[in-house]
N, C-alpha and C positions, 0 to 999 in steps of 0.2 A: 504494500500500500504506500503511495506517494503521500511524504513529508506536507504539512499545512501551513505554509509561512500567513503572516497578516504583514503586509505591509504597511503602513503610514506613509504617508505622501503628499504634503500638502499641495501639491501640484500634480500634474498625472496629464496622461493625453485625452483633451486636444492643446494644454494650453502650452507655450511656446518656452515659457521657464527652461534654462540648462538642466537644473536640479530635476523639473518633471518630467524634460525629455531620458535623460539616462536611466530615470527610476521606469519609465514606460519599456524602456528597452530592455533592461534589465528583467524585467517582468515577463516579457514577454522572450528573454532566452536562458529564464527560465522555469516557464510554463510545461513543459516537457518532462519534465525531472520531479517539478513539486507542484502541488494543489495553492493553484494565489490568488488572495484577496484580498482586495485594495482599498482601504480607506482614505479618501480624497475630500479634499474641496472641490466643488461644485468649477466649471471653468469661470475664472475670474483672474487670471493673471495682466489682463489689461487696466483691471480696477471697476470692469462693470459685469453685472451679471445678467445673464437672460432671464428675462421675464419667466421661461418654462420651467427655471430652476428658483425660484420666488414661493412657490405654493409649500413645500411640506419640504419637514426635517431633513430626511435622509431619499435618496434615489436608485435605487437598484438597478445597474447595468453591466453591461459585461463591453469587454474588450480581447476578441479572439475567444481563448479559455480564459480567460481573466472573469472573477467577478471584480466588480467594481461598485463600493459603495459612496458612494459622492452626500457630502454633506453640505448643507445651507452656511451660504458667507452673504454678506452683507456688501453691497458696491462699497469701493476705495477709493480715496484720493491718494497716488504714490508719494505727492509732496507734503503730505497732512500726517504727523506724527500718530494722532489722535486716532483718524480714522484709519490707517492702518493697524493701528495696535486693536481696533473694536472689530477690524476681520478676521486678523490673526488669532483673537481671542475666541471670536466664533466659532473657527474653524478646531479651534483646541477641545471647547467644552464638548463640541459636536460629535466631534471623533470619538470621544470619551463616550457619550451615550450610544454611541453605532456599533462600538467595541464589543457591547451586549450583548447584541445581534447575533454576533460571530462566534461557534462553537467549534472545540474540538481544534485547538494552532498545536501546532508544535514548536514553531520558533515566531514570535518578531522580531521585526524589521522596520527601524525609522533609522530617520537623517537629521542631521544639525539643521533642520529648517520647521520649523520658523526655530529661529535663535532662542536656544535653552530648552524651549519649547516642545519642539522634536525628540530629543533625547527623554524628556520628563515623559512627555507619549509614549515612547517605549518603554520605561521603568512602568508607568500605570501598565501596560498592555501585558507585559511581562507576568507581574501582579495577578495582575484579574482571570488570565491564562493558564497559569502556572507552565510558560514556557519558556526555551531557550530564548535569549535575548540577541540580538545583532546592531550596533548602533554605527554608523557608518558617517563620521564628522566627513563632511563635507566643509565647513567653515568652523575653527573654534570662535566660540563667545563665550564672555565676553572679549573677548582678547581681540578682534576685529572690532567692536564698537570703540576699544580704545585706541585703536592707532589712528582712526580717522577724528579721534574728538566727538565721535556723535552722542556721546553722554559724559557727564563729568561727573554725577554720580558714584564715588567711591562705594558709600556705603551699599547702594543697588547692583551696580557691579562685583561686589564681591561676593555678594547675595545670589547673583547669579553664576560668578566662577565655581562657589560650594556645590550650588545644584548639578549644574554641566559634571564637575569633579563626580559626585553622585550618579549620575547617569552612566558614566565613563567606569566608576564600580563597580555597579548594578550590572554591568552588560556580561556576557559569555564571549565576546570576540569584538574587536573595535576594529575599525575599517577603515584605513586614513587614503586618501588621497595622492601623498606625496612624501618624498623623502625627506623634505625636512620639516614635515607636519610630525613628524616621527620623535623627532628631537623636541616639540612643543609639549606631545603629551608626556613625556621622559621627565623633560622640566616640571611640569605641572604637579609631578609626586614627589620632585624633589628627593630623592633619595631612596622612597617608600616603593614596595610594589607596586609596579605599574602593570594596567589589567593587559591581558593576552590580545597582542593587537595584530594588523595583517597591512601591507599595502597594497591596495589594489589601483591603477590608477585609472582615469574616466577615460572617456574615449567620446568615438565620433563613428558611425556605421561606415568606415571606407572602403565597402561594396557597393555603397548608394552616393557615394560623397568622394570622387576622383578626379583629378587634372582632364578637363576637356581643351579642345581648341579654341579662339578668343573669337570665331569665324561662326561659331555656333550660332544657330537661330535665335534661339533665349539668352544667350550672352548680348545678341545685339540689340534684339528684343527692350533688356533689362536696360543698356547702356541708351537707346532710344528715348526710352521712358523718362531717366534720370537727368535728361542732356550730358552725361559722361562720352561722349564720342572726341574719337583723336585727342586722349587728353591719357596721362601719366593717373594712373589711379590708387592714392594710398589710401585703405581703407581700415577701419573699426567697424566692425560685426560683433553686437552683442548688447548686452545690459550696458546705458549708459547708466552707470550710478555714482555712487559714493566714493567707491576704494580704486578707485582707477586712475586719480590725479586730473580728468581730465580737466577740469577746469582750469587750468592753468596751463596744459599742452597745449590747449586752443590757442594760449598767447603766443606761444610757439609758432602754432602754425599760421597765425598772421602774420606771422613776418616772410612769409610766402605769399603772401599776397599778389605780390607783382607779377609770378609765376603763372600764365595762362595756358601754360603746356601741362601743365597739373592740374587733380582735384584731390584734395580730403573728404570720402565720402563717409560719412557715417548712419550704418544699417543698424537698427534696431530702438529701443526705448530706456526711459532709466527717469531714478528722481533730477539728473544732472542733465537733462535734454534744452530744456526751457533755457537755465544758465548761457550755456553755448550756444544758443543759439541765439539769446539777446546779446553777447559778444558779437557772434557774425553781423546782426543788422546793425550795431552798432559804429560797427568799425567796417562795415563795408567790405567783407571778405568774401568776392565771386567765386572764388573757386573752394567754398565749403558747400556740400550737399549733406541734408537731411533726409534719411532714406528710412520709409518703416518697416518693422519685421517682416522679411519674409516667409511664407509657408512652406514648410520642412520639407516638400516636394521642388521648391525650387532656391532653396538653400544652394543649391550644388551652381547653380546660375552665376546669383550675387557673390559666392565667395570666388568664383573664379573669375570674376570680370573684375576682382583688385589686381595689380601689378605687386604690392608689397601691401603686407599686412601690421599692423599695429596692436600688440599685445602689450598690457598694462596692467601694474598693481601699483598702488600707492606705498610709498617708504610705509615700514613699519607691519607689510601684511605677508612678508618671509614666514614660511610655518603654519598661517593661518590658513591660507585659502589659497589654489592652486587657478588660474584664469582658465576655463575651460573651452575659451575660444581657440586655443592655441591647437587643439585637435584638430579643429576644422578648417585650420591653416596650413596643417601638415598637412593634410586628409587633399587639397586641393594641388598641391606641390609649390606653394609660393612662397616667397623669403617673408621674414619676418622682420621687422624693426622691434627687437623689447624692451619696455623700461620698465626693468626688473633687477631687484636685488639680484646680487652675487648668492651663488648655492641653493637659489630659491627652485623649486621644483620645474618650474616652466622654464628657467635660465639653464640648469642643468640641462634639459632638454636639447636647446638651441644650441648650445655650448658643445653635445656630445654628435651631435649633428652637422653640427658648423651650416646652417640652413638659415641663419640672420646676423644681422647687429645687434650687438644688449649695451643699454647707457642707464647707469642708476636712477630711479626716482631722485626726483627734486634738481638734475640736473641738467638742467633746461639747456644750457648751453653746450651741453655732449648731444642733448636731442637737435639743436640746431644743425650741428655738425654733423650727424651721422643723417639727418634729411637733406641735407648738401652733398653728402659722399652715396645717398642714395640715388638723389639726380642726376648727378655727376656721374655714374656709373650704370645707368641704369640697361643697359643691354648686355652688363656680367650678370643682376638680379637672379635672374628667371634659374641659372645654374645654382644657385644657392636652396632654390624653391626644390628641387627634385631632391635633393639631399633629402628635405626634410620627409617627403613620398618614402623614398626607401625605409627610411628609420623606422618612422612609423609602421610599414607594412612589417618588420622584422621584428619587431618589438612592440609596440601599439597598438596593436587588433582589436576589436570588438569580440572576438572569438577568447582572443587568450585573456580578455581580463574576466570573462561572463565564465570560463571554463576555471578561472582562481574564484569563483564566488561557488559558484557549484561545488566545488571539491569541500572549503569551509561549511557550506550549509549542508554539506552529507554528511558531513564529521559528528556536526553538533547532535 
């Protein structure tokens, strides 16, 4: 008889989240092996919800062999402290009451999302269960609210470092992300047993997400739509938010202004979009585009129609959180620009690749310099971009990290 994980997921498909897409995939390789059921919020990652998901608590659906329990969230404003914490919180209590529902797990499974949050979900699930646990940081908290200043809250934050420490106890297996996410939870104990942990790293499907030609229909398509034609294209695909500096790269990238053989496009949404882009009208920057997400079917489009890609963590999130764009940068075969710590999981990457440039956070005038030596050079580029292809295919699969989670969750 096949094993019964419950998953936790505060995101799940269809909605467009990193975090939701890998937990769907994940789910869904490995549905085969074990009995999954997923408890979600309702789709709401853009901040609004369908009317169809408005009427009652919980929703029963399925995905493939997935069952799928979708819980009621409340519309969001991403820029509204408030009203995010009153989705977040919906989606928490909710989960909690759907958890009832669900009879007979053998293990759960949550994520570092929502912050603290997630992991406290799987100690209650675990609980209620009486099953093996799996907690799978994707981001520590608080330790990411601190490097960006988004709470100064000592006493709340340490209130939440106990909890997270707690959940990190409570588990049977911890699942980090990255090589030096390894080293944070090590710290974290301080000396003390640290609980049995694993790294597995995320990924990107690079059976469905591969280097196309720039001649493609949907490449020109995309580049039509965007006015990106005959133009040098550096691009950002992803969450524009908090931890990425970008607000201050944009200054950067004004100073390209004058540069009309160029565009900086940036694909997707975040709390820091508005920011930037009141920079651009401000200062009169032509060659910035604002591009919205696009649909996981023509993902494979927009990331190949950048020339060089820009991968970002703000100083201070080494250990924390690994950028999980940077998959889908390899996944495409294009170079990277990163600014990123030294030994930080993504740099190590690029670094063992030699498939980009990497210039520290906050050092704006290394970024200067290496978008000068990227123009300047731009027809060696694209050979830097296949490095990153091969690496990936040899070491990065979707197969061999789905195949290190199966092998943990048959143990337990």
């Amino acid at each position: 008889m096949k094993k019964k994980i419950l998953v936790y997921a505060h995101y799940f498909y269809p909605d467009v989240a990193s975090t939701g897409q890998i937990l769907t995939e994940l789910c869904e390789g490995l549905e085969e092996d074990f009995e999954i059921v997923v408890i979600c919020a309702v789709p709401s990652y853009s901040g609004t919800v369908n009317d169809r998901y408005k009427d009652k608590r919980l929703y029963l659906e399925s995905h493939g062999n997935i069952k799928v329990l979708r819980v009621r969230v409340c519309d969001f404003d991403k820029t509204n402290k408030i009203s995010r914490i009153k989705n977040i919180l919906g989606y928490f209590f909710n989960a909690i009451f759907a958890t009832f529902k669900i009879k007979d797990v053998d293990i759960v499974y949550s994520i570092s999302q929502p912050p603290i949050l997630g992991g406290t979900l799987g100690v209650i699930g675990k609980v209620l269960k009486r099953a093996k646990y799996v907690y799978n940081i994707q981001d520590f908290n608080p330790e990411q609210t601190e490097a960006v200043n988004y709470s100064k809250n000592k006493l709340l934050l340490e209130l939440a470092r106990k909890v997270d420490k707690m959940s990190c106890r409570a588990s049977d297996k911890i699942i980090i992300v990255g090589r030096d996410m390894q080293r944070t939870l090590i710290n974290r104990f301080k000396g003390k047993k640290v609980p049995s942990n694993e790294i597995i790293n995320n990924w990107i499907d690079e059976k469905n997400i591969y280097p196309i030609d720039k001649d493609h229909t949907k490449i020109k398509e995309f580049k039509d739509k965007y006015s990106l034609n005959d133009k040098f294209i550096i691009m950002y695909s992803g969450n524009i938010g908090l931890y990425y500096d970008l607000e201050n790269i944009i200054k950067v990238i004004g100073k390209f202004s004058h540069r009309d053989d160029v565009v900086f496009a940036f694909v997707g949404d975040g709390t820091m979009k508005n920011t930037l882009k009141q920079y651009v009208e401000e200062n009169s920057l032509k060659n910035v585009k604002f591009i919205p997400y696009q649909n996981k079917e023509d993902l494979i489009y927009s990331l190949n129609a950048g020339d060089v890609h820009l991968v970002t963590n703000q100083k201070g999130i080494k250990g924390i959180s690994v950028p999980s764009k940077i998959y889908g940068v390899l996944a495409v075969g294009k170079p990277i620009l990163g600014v990123l710590e030294k030994d930080s999981e993504a740099e190590l990457i690029i670094r063992n690749c030699n498939c980009g440039i990497v210039v520290e956070p906050q050092d704006y005038k290394g970024i200067e310099l290496a978008l000068n030596k990227i123009l300047d050079e731009k027809d060696n580029m694209q050979t830097l971009g296949k490095k990153g292809r091969t690496y990936l295919e040899e070491n990065l699969t979707k197969d061999m990290s789905i195949r290190k989670y199966i092998d943990i969750l048959s143990r337990l």
